[in-house]
C-alpha positions in Angstrom: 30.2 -23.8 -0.5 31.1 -21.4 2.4 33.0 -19.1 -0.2 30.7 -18.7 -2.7 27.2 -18.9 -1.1 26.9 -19.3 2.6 28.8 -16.1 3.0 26.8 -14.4 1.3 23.4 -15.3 2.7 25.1 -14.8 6.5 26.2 -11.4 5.5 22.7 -10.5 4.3 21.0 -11.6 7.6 23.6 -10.2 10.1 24.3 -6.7 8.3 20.1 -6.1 8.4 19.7 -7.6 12.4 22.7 -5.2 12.9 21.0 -2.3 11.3 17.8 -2.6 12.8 19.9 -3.0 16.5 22.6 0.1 16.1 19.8 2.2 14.6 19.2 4.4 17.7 23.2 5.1 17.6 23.4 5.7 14.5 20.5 8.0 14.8 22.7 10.0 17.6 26.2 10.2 15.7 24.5 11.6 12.8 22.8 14.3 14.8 26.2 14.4 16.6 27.9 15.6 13.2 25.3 17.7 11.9 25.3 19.5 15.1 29.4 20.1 15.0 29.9 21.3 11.4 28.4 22.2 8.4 27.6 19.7 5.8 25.3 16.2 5.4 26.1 13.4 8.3 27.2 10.6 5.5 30.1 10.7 3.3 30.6 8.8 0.3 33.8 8.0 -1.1 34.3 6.2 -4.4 36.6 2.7 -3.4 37.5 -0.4 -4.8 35.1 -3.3 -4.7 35.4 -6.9 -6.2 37.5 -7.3 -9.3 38.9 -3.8 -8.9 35.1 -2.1 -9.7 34.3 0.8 -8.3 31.5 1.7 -5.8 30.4 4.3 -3.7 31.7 3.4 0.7 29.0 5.4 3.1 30.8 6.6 6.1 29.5 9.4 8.9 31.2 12.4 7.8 34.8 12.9 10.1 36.4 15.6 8.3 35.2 19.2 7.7 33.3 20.3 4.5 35.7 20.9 1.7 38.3 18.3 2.3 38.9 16.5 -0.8 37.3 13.4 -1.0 40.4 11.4 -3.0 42.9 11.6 -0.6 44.0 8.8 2.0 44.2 10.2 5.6 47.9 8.9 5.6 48.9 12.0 3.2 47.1 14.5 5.0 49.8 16.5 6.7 47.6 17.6 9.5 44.7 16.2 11.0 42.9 19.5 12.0 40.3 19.0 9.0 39.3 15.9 11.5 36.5 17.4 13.7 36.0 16.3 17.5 33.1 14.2 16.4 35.0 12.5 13.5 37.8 12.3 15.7 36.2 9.8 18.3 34.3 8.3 15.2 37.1 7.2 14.2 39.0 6.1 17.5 35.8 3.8 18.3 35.8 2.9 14.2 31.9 3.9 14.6 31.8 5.9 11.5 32.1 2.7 9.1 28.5 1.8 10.5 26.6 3.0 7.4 28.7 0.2 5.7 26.1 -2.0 7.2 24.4 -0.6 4.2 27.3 -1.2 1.2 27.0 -5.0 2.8 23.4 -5.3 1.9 23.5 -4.2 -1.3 26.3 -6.7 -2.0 29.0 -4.1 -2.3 30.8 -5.1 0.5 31.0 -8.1 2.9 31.5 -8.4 6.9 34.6 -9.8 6.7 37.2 -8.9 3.9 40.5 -6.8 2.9 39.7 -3.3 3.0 38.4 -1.5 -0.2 41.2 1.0 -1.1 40.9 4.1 -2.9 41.1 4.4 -6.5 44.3 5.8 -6.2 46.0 3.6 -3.7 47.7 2.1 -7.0 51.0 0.6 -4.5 48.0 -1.4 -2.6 46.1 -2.3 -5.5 48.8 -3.7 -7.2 50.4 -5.9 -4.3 46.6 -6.9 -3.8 46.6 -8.4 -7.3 49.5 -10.6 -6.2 47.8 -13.0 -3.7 44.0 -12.6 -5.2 42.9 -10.2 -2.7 41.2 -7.9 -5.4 38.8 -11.1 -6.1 36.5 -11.0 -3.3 34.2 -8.8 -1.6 36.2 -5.7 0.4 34.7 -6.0 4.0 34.1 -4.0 7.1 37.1 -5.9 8.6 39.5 -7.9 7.5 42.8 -10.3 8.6 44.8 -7.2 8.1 42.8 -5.0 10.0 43.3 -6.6 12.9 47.3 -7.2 12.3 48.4 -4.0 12.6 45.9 -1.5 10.7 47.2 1.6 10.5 50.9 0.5 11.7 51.5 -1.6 8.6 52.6 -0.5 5.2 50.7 -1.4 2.2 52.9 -4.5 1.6 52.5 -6.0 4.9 48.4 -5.4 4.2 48.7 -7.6 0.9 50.1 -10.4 2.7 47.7 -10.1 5.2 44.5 -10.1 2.8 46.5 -12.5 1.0 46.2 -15.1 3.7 42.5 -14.4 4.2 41.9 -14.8 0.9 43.9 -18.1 0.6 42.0 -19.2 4.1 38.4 -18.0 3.7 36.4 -19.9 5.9 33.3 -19.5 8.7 35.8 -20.4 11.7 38.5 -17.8 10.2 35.4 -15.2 10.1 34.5 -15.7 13.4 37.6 -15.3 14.4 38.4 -12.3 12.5 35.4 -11.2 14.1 36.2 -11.5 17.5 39.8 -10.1 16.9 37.4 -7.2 15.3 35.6 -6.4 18.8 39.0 -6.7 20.9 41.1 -4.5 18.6 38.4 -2.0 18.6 37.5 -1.9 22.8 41.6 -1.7 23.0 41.7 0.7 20.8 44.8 -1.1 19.2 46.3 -0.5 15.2 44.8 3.2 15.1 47.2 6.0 13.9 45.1 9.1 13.4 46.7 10.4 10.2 47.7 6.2 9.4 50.6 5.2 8.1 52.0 8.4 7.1 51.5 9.6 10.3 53.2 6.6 12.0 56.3 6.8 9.9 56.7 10.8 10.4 56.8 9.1 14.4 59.2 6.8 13.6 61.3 9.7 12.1 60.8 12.4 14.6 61.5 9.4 17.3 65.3 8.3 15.5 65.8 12.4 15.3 65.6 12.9 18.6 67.6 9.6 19.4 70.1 11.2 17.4 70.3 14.6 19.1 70.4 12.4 22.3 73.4 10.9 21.3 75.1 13.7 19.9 74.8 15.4 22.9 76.7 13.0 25.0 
């Protein structure tokens, strides 16, 4: 019942209250990005909704005109097409507002996995192991708040995989919450995401090395 209908009606009524309230801020960020760099305040990206369809995710625009559109953050070998706006969009997760949007028109739920890029094929794939690419992708999701940007695409599966398994009001709410803490913390983010993280890891057991070889 939950699953199949009440979710749906509760997304419809929360994503428009939440609109109408975050209106004002959304009002500044865009002027905040049209004011830093060239270009139109939203971005659309083409993603992966329910049963692997495609539709198009509004975002405020982070990156600088001219980066292509295709490409997960995680293979970006620098972040300097990130501007300052976009930067602290991104920290504060405030540029996946317009979402609000993808939610009403049934594109999108509150709470779900992710939607992945078309050609996130290693995610996509372990998503069709557990069901994950069944339901509505949400704003936020289990996996969102396990580790975000720290986990690889594996561990995300699992993750949506257990939401998917478990999809109840009490687990939303909780996901909810977990949504609000992990975002005031500033926990799970990894400018550059999991690429990034793992170039850490690497540069960290290099130097650990040189430390060791210098003894």
């Amino acid at each position: 019942m939950y699953r199949n209908h009440i979710k749906r009606i509760l997304d419809i009524h929360l994503a428009t209250l939440a609109l109408v309230i975050l209106a004002p801020v959304m009002i500044i960020v865009a002027i905040a990005v049209k004011l830093e760099s060239p270009g139109p305040a939203f971005f659309i990206q083409q993603r992966v909704g329910i049963h692997k369809s495609r539709f198009g995710i509004i975002k405020f625009r982070t990156m600088r005109e001219g980066t292509p559109a295709d490409v997960p953050t995680e293979r970006f070998q620098h972040t300097d097409q990130i501007t300052r706006v976009g930067k602290f969009l991104r920290k504060t997760s405030l540029n996946e507002l317009p979402q609000l949007i993808n939610i009403i028109r049934g594109e999108m739920s509150i709470i779900g996995p992710r939607p992945a890029l078309g050609n996130q094929f290693d995610l996509i794939r372990e998503r069709d192991k557990y069901g994950a690419n069944d339901v509505l992708p949400g704003l936020s999701g289990w996996a969102a708040i396990n580790g975000r940007d720290t986990i690889d695409n594996k561990a995300k599966a699992r993750f949506d995989g257990e939401y998917v398994k478990n999809i109840s009001f009490w687990f939303d709410v909780k996901i909810i919450i977990g949504t609000l803490l992990t975002v005031m913390h500033n926990t799970g983010v990894v400018e550059g995401g999991t690429g990034a993280l793992a170039r850490q890891e690497m540069a960290a057991a290099q130097d650990r090395t040189l430390a060791v070889g210098k003894r």
